[in-house]
C-alpha positions in Angstrom: 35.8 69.4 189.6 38.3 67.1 191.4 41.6 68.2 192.5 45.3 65.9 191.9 44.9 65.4 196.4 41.9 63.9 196.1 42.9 61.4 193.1 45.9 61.1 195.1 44.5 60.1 198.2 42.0 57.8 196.4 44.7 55.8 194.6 46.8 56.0 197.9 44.0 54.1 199.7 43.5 51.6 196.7 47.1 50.8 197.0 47.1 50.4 200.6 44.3 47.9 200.2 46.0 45.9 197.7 49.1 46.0 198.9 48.3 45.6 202.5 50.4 42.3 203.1 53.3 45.0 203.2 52.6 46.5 206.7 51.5 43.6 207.9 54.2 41.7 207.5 56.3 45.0 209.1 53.8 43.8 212.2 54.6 40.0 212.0 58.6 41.3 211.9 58.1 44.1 214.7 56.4 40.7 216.6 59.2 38.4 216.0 62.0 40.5 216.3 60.9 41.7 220.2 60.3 37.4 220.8 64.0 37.3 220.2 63.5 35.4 216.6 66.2 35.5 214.0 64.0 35.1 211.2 62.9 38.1 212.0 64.8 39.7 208.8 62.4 37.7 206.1 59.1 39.6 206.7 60.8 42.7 207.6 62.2 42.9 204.1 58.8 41.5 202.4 57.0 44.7 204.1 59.8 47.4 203.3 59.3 46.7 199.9 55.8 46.2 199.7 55.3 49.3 201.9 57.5 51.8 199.3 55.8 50.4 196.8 52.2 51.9 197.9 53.6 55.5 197.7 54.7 54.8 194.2 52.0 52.7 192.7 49.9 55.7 193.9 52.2 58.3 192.5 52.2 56.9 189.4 48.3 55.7 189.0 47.2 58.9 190.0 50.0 61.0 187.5 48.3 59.1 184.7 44.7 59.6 185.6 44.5 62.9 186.7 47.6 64.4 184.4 49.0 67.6 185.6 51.7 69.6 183.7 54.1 70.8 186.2 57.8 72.1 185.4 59.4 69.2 185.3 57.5 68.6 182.2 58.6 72.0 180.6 60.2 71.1 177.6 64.1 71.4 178.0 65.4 71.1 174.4 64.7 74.7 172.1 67.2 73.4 169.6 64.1 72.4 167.6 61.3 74.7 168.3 58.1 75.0 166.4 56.6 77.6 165.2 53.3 78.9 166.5 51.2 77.7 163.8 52.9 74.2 163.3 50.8 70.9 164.0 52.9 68.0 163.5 50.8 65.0 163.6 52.5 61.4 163.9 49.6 59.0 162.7 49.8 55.2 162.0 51.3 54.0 158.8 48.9 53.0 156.1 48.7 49.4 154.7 51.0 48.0 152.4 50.9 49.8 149.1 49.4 48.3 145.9 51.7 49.6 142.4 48.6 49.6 140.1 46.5 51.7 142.0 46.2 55.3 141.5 46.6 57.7 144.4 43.5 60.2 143.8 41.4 62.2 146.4 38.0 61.4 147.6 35.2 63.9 148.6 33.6 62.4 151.9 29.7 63.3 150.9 28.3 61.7 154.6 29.4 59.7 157.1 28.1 57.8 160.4 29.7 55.9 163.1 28.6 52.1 162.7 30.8 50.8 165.6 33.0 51.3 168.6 33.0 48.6 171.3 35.9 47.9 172.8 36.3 46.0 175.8 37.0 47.3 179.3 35.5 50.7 181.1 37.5 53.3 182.1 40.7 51.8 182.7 43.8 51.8 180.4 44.8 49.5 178.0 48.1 48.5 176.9 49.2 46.7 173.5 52.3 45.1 172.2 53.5 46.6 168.6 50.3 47.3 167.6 49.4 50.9 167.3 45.9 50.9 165.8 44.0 47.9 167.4 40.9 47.3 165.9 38.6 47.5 169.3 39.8 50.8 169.7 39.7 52.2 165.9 35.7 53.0 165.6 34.4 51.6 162.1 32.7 54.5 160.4 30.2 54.3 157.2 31.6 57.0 154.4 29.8 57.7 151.4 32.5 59.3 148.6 32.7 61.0 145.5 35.5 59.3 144.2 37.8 61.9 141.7 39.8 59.1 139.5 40.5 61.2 136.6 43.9 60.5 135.9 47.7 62.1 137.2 49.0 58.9 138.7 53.0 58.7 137.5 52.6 55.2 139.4 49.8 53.6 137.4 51.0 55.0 134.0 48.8 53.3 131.2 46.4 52.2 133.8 43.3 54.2 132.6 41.1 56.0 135.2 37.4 55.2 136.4 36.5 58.2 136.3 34.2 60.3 139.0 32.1 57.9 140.8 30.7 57.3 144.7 30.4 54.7 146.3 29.3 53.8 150.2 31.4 51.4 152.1 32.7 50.9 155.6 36.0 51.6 156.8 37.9 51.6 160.2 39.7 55.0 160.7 42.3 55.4 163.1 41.4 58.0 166.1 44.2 60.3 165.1 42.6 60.8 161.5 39.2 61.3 162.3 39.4 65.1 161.6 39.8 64.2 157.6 36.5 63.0 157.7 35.2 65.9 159.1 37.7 68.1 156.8 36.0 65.9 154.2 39.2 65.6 151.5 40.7 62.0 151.9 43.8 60.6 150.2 42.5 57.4 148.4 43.8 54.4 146.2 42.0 53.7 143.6 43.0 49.7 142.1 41.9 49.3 138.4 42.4 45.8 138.2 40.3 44.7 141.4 37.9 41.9 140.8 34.9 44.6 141.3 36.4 47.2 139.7 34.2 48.6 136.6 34.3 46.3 133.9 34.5 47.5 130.1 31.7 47.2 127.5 31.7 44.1 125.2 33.5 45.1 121.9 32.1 42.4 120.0 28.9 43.7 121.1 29.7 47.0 120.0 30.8 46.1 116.6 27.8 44.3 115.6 25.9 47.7 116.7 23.3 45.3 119.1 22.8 46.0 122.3 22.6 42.6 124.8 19.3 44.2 126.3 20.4 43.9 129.5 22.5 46.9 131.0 25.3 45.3 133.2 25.1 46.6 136.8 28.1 49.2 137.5 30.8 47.1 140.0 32.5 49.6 141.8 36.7 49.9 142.0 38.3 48.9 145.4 38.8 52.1 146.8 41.3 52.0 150.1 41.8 55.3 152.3 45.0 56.0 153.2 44.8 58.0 156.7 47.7 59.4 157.0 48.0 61.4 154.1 44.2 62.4 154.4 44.9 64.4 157.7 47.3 66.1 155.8 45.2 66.5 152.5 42.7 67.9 155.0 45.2 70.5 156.3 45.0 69.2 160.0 48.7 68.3 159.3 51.0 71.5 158.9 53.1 70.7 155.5 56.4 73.1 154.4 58.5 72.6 152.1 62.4 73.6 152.3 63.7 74.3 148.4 67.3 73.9 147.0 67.5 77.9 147.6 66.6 77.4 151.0 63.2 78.8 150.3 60.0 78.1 152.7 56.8 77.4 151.2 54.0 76.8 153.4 51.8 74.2 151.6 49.1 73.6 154.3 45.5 72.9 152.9 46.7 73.6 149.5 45.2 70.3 147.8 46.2 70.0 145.1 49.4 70.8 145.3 50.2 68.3 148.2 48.7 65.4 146.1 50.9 66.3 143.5 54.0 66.0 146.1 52.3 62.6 147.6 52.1 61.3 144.0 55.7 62.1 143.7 56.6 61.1 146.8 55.0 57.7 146.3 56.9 57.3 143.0 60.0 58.0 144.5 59.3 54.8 146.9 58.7 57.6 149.9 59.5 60.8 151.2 60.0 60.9 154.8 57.8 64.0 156.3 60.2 64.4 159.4 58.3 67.0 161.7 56.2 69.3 159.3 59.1 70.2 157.1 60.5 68.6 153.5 64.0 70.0 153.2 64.7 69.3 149.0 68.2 68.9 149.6 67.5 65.4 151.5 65.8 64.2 148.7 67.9 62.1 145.7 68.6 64.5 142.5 65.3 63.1 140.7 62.6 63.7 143.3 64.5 67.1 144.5 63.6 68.4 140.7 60.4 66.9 140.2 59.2 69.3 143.6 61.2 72.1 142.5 59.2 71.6 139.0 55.8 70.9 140.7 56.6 74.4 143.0 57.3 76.4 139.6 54.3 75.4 138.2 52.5 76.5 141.5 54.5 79.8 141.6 53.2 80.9 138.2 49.9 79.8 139.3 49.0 80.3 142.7 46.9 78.1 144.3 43.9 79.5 147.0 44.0 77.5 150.4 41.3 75.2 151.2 38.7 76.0 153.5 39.1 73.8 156.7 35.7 71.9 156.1 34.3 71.3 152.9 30.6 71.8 152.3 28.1 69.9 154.1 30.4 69.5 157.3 26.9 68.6 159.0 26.6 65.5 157.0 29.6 64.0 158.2 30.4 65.2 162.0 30.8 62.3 164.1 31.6 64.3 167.4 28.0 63.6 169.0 28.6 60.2 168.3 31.8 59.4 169.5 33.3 59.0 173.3 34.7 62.0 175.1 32.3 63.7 176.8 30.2 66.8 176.1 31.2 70.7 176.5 30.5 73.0 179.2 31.1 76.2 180.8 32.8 74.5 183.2 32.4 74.1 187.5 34.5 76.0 189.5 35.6 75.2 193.2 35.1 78.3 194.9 38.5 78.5 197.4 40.4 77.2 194.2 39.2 80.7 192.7 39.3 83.1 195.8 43.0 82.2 195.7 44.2 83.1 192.1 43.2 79.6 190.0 42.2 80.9 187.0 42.0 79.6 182.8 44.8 79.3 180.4 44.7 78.5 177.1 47.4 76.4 175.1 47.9 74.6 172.2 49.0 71.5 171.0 51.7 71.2 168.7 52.5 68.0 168.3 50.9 64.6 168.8 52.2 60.8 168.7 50.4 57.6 169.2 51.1 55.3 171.7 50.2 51.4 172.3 48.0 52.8 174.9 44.5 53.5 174.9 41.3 54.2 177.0 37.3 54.1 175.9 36.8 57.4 175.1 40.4 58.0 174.0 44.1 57.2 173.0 46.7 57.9 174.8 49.1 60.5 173.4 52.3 61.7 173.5 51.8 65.5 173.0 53.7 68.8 173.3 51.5 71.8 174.4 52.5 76.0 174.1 50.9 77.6 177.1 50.7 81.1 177.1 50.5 82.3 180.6 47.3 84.9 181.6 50.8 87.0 183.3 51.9 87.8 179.9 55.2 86.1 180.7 56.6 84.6 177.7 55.0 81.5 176.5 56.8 78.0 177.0 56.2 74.0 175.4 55.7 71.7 177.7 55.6 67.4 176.7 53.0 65.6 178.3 51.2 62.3 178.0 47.7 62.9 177.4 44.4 60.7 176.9 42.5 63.0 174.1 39.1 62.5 173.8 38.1 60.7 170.3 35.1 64.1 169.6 38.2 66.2 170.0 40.5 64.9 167.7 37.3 64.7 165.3 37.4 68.3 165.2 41.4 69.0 165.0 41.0 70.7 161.1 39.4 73.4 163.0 41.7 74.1 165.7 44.3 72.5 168.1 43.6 75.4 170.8 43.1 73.8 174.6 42.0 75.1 177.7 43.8 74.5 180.9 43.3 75.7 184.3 46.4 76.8 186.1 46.6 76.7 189.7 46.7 79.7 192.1 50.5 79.7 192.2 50.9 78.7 188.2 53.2 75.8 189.0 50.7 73.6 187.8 48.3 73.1 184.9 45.3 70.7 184.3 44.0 70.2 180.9 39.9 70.8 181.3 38.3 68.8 178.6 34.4 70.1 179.3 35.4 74.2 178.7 38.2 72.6 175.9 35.4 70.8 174.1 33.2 73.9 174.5 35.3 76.3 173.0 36.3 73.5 170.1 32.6 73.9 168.8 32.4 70.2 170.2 29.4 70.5 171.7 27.6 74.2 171.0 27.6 76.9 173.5 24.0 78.2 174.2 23.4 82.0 176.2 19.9 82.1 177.0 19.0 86.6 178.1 16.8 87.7 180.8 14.2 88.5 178.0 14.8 84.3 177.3 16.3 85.1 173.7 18.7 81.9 172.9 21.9 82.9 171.4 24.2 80.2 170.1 28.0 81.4 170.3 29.9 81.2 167.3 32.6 78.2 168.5 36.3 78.9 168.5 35.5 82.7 169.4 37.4 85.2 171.6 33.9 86.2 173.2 33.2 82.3 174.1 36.9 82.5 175.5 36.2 85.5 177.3 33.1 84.7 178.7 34.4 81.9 180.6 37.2 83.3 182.0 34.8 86.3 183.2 32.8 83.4 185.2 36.0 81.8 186.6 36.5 84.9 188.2 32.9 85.4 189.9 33.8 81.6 190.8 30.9 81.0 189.0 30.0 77.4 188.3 28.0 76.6 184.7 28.4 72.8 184.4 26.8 72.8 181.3 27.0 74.0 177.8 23.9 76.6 178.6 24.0 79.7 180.4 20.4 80.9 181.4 20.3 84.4 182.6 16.9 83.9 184.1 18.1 81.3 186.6 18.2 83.6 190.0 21.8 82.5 190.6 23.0 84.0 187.3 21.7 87.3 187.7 24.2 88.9 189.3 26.4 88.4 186.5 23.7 89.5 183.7 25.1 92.4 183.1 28.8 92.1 182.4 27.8 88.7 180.5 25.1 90.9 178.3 27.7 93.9 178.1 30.3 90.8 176.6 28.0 89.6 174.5 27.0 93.2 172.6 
């Protein structure tokens, strides 16, 4: 488990080493200055200001590797708060709209990651303006059932497909991965595509004769559209504000929010600012085709979808993708003796950036953290790298573990415990009697149990605790009592 000194001290020396033409040049003006030279002045101010810049180059390197949350990252502004449950999810835009194509959902059936390359290790990568570039957006192979039974206002007279599937690859953007695991994705559907099913011969048909060959079925040109699948898949929060001033809370509830994206799209777009659409923003026309769509819901209430549809194992990605796996987590025992102990948090917002690294974006994210004191909790805005098997998972929860430090000024986000408790990676108890238990993930007892071996300062760096091991039994007991 490192600690910010170390990365600190690591990137100070790196610096140093790069920059080291700074102090010597502070020599070679120290030398000439006591010889009496009046040049002296030149490489005394070429090693002041290579010389400050170590300390900041270091600074800043090491704030961006190893990213603490400290206070002056508390978030200042309450003006706009959200609300405990809120996700608000800024993803990048979709392609450029097609008129004739029908806006229908799409079952993802299975899916498998075909490719993720990009160049470069572990360093960060910066782009200009582009927010989803293609090295960094893994290509994954979806096989659909494709719902195209009509609704579209926007393709009016345009007649549906129909329910079909079809396998194809597509590249999905890091931040929308969790609709493939969801498994509900917002597609278009183009009826006049060159492969899109063509219609029997009517000649053929008249004379009663069949051709005696069957023509092959040509599928439609299906495009996802990612941003309105994470919020068809509910990983998106989604309230709606009515004339009356009315809050409806429209999260996971399908059908109803293609309905709105079907009006919305008509409407040439409805801005979704945070989580909330506020009626009275919208022109007289869309205003009262929601109000009528949230009548005809009121007298027919519709049931929330579950977070995942069926067959979720047919279509998780997470062992597949970068991030790293799960684990109990390692402790450093003086960082425990002295009060360091787990936190959890949870994100509430998240905004791409034109930054990325291998096994992740970079984020711009707003985290609650709820203090083990009890004190009340408080947001704090930080820039993140989030692993891409996390996000995968982000229908299922948004919930993060941290570690605070002894005094809680400081907090570290710990990915290994984080992707344990996210049902990344399963967590595995194995009794003295050498019964396996798998823990149910996203569980208070999961939570509980790793907080209970933070403070033994007792180190599990991996997703299995075996309570045979001779350096676990000491804590059988109170994990076994836990566990019943």
């Amino acid at each position: 488990m490192r600690s910010y000194t170390g990365v600190l001290i690591g990137h100070l020396l790196f610096a140093t080493l790069c920059l080291f033409p700074g102090p010597l040049a502070l020599v070679v003006a120290w030398i000439a200055w006591t010889e009496g030279d009046d040049r002296a002045w030149i490489p005394l101010a070429v090693g002041v200001v290579l010389s400050a810049a170590i300390p900041f180059t270091a600074h800043r390197s090491a704030r961006q590797e190893f990213p603490r949350i400290t206070r002056r990252d508390r978030v200042k502004d309450t003006t706009a708060a959200y609300a405990d449950d809120t996700f608000v999810l800024w993803a990048p835009r979709s392609g450029p709209d097609v008129p004739e194509a029908r806006l229908v959902r799409a079952d993802v059936l299975e899916a498998s990651l075909v490719r993720y390359e990009p160049d470069g290790e572990g360093t960060f990568t910066t782009y200009g303006g582009d927010y989803a570039p293609a090295e960094f957006t893994p290509l994954v192979r979806l096989r659909l059932r494709v719902r195209d039974t009509g609704g579209d206002a926007r393709a009016e007279g345009a007649a549906p497909t129909g329910e079909f599937e079809l396998t194809d690859e597509w590249p999905v953007p890091p931040l929308c991965l969790s609709a493939v695991t969801a498994g509900r994705l917002a597609v278009l559907v183009d009826p006049r595509a060159p492969d899109a099913p063509a219609e029997p011969d009517p000649r053929a048909k008249a004379r009663g004769r069949s051709t005696g060959k069957a023509s092959p079925p040509v599928r439609a040109k299906v495009t996802p559209l990612w941003p309105r699948s994470a919020l068809l898949a509910g990983t998106r929060t989604c309230r709606v504000v009515d004339l009356e001033g009315r809050t409806t809370d429209v999260t996971r509830r399908s059908g109803r929010q293609l309905e709105q994206m079907r009006l919305s799209r008509a409407a040439g777009g409805v801005e979704l600012v945070g989580d909330t659409i506020h009626l009275g923003r919208l022109a007289p026309e869309t205003a009262a085709g929601y109000t009528a769509l949230a009548d005809r819901f009121r007298a027919f209430p519709e049931e929330p979808s579950p977070p995942t549809e069926p067959g979720e194992e047919a279509r998780r990605l997470t062992d597949d993708l970068p991030g790293g796996e799960g684990a109990f987590g390692a402790v450093r025992r003086g960082w425990a003796r002295r009060g360091g102990h787990l936190v959890r948090a949870r994100f509430l917002r998240m905004s791409g950036t034109t930054t990325f690294q291998v096994h992740g974006p970079v984020l711009d994210t707003v985290l609650r953290i709820r203090p083990a004191d009890g004190s009340p909790p408080f947001d704090a805005a930080r820039r993140l790298t989030v692993p891409m098997n996390y996000l995968a998972v982000l229908n299922h929860t948004r919930d993060v573990v941290l570690r605070a430090a002894p005094d809680s000024g400081s907090f570290v986000v710990d990915w290994p415990r984080t992707h344990l408790l996210a049902g990344v990676t399963p967590a595995e108890v194995v009794t003295p009697a050498g019964l396996e238990l798998l823990l149910p993930p996203r569980s208070d007892t999961l939570w509980h149990l790793m907080t209970l071996l933070v403070s033994h300062a007792h180190s599990v760096p991996t997703p299995v605790l075996d309570l045979r091991d001779r350096r676990h039994h000491p804590l059988a007991g109170p994990v076994m009592e836990l566990l019943t």
